[in-house]
PLY file of the C-alpha trace (Angstrom):
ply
format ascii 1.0
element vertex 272
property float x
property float y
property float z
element edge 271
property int vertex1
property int vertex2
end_header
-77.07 -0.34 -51.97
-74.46 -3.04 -52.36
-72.05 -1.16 -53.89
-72.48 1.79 -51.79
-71.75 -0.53 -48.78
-68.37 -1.66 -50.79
-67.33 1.48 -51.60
-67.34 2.50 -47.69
-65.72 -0.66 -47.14
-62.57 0.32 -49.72
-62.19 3.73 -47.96
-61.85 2.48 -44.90
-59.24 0.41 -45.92
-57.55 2.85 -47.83
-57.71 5.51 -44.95
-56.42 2.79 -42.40
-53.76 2.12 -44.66
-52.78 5.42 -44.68
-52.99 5.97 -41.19
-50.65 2.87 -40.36
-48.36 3.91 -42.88
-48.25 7.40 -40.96
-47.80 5.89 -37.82
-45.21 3.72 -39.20
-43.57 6.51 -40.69
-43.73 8.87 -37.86
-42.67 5.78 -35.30
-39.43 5.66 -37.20
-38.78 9.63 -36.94
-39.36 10.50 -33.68
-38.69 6.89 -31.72
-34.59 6.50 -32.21
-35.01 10.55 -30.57
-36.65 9.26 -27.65
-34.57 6.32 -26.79
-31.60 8.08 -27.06
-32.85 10.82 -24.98
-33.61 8.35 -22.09
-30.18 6.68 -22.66
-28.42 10.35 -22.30
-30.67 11.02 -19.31
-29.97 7.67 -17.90
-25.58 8.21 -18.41
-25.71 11.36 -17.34
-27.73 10.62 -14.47
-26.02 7.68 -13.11
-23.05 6.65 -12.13
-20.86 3.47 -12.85
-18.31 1.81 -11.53
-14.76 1.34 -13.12
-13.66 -1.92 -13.98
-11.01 -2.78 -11.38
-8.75 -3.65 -14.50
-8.94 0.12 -15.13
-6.17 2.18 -14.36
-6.08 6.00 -14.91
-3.35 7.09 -17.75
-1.15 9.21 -15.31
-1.16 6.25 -12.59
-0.40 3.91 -15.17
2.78 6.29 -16.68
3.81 6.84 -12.49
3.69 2.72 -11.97
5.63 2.33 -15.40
8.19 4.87 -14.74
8.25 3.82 -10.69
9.11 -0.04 -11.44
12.79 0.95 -12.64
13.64 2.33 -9.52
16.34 0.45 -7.72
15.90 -0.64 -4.27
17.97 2.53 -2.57
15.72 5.09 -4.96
12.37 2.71 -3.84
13.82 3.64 0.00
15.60 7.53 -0.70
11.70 8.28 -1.87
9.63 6.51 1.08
12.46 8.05 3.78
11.85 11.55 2.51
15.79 11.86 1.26
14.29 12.75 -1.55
11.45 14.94 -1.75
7.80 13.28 -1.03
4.72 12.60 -0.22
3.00 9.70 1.35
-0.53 8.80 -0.07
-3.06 5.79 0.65
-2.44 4.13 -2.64
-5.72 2.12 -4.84
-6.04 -1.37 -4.89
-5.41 -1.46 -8.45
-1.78 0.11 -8.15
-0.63 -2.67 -6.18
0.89 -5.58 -8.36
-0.12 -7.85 -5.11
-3.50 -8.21 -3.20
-3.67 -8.28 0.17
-3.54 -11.60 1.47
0.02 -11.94 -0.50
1.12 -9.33 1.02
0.57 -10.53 4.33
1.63 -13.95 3.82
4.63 -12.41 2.12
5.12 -10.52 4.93
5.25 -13.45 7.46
7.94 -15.10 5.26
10.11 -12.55 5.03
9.78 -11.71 8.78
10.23 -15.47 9.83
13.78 -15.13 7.70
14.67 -12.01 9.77
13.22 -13.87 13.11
15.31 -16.50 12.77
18.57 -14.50 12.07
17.95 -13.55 16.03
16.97 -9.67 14.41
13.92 -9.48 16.07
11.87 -11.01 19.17
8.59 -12.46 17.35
7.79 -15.13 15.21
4.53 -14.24 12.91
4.66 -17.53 11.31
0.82 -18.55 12.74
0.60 -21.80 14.51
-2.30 -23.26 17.09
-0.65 -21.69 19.76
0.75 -18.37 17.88
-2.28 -17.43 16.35
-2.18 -13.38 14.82
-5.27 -11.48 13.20
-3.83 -8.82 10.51
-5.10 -5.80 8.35
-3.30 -4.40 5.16
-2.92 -1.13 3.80
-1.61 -0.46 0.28
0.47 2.63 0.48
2.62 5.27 -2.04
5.47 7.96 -1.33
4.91 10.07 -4.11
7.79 12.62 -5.52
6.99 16.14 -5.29
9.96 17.66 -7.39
8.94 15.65 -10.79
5.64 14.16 -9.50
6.76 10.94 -11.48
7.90 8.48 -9.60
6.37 6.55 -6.77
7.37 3.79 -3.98
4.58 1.51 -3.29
4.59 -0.69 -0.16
2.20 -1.91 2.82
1.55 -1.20 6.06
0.50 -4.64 8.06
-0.70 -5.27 11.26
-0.55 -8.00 13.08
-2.50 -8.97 16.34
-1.79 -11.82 18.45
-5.17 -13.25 19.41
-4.82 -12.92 22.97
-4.32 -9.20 22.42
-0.64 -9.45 24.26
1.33 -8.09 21.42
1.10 -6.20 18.14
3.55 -5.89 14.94
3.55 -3.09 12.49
5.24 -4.28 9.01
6.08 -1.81 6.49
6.88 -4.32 3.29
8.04 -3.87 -0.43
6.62 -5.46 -2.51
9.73 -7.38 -3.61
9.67 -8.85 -0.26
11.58 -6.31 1.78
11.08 -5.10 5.04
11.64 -1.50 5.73
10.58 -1.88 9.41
8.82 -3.87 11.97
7.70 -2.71 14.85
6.98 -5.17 18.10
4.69 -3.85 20.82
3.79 -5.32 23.91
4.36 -6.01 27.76
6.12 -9.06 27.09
8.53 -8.25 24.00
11.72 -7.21 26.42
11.70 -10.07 28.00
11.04 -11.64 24.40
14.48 -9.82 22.99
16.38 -11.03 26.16
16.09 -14.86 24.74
16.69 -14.39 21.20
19.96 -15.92 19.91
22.54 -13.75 19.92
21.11 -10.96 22.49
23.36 -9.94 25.23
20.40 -6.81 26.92
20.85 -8.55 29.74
24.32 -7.75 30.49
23.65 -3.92 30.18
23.46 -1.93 32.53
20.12 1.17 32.48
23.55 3.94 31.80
25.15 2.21 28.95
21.70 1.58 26.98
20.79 5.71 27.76
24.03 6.31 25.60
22.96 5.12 22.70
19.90 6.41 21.80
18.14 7.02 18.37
19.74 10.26 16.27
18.13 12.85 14.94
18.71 11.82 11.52
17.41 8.45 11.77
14.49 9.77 13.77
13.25 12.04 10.78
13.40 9.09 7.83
11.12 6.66 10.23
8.93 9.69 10.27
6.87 7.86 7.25
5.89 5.56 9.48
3.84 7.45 12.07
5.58 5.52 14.92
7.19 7.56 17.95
10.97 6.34 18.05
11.80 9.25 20.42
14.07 8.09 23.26
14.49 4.47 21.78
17.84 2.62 22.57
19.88 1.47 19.91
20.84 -2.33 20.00
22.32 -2.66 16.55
22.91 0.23 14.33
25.33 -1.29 10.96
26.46 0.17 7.67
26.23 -2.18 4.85
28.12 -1.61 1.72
26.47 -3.28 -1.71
26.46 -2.97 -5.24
23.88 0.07 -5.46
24.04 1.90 -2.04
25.02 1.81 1.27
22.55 0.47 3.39
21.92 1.29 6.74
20.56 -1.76 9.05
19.25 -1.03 12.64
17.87 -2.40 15.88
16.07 -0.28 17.71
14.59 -1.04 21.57
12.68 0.59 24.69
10.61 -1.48 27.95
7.95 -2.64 25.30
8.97 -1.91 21.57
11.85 -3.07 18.92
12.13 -2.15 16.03
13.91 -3.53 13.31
14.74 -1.48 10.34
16.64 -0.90 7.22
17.20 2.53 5.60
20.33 4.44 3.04
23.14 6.22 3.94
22.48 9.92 3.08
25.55 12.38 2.34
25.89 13.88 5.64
25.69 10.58 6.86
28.73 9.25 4.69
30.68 12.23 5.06
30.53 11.48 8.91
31.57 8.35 8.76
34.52 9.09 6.61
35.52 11.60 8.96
35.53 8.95 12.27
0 1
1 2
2 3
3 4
4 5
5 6
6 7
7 8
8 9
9 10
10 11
11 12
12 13
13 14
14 15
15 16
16 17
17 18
18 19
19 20
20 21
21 22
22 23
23 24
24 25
25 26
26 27
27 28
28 29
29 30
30 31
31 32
32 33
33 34
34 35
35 36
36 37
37 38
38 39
39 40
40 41
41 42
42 43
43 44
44 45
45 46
46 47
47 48
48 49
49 50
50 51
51 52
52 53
53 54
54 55
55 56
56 57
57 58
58 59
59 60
60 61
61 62
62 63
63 64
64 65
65 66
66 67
67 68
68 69
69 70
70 71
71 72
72 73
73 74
74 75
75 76
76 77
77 78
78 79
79 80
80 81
81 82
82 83
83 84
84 85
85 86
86 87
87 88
88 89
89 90
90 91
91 92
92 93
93 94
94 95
95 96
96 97
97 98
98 99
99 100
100 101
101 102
102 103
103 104
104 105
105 106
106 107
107 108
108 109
109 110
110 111
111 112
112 113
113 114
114 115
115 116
116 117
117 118
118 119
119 120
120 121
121 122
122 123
123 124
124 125
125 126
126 127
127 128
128 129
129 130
130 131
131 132
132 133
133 134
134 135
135 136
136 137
137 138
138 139
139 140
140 141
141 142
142 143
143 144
144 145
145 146
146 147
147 148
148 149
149 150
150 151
151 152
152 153
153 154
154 155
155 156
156 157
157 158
158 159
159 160
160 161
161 162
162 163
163 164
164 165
165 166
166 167
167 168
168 169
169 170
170 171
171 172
172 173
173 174
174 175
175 176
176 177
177 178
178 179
179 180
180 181
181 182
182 183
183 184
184 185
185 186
186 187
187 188
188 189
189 190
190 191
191 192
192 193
193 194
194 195
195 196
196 197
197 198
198 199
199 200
200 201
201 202
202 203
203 204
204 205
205 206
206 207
207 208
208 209
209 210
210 211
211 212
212 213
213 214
214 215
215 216
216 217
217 218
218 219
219 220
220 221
221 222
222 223
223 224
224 225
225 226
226 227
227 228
228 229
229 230
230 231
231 232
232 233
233 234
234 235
235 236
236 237
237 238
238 239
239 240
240 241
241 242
242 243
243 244
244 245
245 246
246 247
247 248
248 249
249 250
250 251
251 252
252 253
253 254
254 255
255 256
256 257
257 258
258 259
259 260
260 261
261 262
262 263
263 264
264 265
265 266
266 267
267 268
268 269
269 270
270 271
């Protein structure tokens, strides 16, 4: 009877031997399956974001090729002289973030303020208080769709809500236009150093009034210079290009602006 009972004993240990070996055996074939299984379900399912270091291969060659544009190529493209496109540019394009460029912005405008170019100081103080918003933009080149012009749009608010300035900035620094708005900015333009509006009569500011061909290269900015007087309107000759600086003005905008010189426009001017 005893050994009966020990021989039961040793087959059940063999047959649970067996039967964790098998489980063991059959764990390791048909587990790694599984898992993987609900890791591909799990990718394919879900989505992930990019790491903002991340920057697609063609935006990467377009930024590369873009940064050895000079300044009057950065301009021709954003102005449409050359053929293009404007598109809300990433985050990630942009070598600055936004604050920069808006405190960037205020420093370069300041210089430009102080040079009696245009009616507003955006240099916040206690009493001068502005709100802003940034917008990373591109003008894109449709011929080669290689090279792009990256700048921002930036607007500023005054915190009483009595005037509002539209910056369009490189960013190297340079302003391609501001635009002042508000009830107050004519009277604003009458004291800044070196304005004489007050001496001109309604007849001799009708005369000079924005040209066509100006009108079309501000067109990238969405604002409506239809109409607009011009206060200043001077050809600049440097190294690279001929730039084209401008003061623009109506009962409750200015502008101030910088663009190029296009052919037709040189081959005016050589002509007066």
């Amino acid at each position: 009877m005893f050994q009966k009972r020990t021989k039961l004993k040793i087959k059940g240990s063999v047959c649970g031997m067996i039967a964790g070996t098998l489980l063991v055996v059959l764990t390791g074939i048909f587990l790694p399956g599984i898992l993987i299984e609900r890791q591909e379900r799990k990718e394919v399912g879900g989505v992930q974001a990019v790491p903002a270091q991340y920057i697609a291969s063609d935006s990467l060659l377009a930024k590369e090729a873009s940064e050895s544009l000079k300044l009057s190529d950065r301009i021709r493209l954003i102005t449409g002289q050359w053929e293009s496109e404007t598109q809300e540019a990433y985050a990630y394009e942009m070598t600055l973030e936004d604050y920069e460029a808006a405190a960037l912005a205020r420093d370069s405008m300041e210089v430009i303020y102080q040079n009696g170019q245009y009616p507003s100081n955006l240099a916040s103080s206690y009493a001068n208080w502005y709100t802003w918003e940034a917008f990373p933009v591109k003008a894109v080149d449709t011929t080669f769709h290689t090279y792009s012009a990256y700048y921002w749009k930036l607007i500023f608010t005054k915190y009483d809500g009595t005037e509002a300035h539209t910056v369009f900035l490189l960013e190297d620094g340079t302003v391609l236009l501001a635009e002042a708005e508000g009830e107050n900015i004519r009277e604003s333009l009458k004291n800044t150093e070196g304005n004489h509006l007050s001496g001109e009569t309604d007849a001799q500011e009708q005369e000079k009034t924005v040209d066509e061909e100006l009108t079309e290269q501000l067109s990238y900015t969405g604002l409506n210079v239809d109409g607009m007087w011009v206060k200043s309107d001077k050809i600049q000759e440097e190294k690279d290009a001929a730039y084209r600086y401008f003061e623009l003005y109506d009962k409750t905008k200015f502008i101030y602006g910088i663009s190029t010189i296009s052919d037709s426009q040189t081959k005016h001017n050589m002509v007066k």
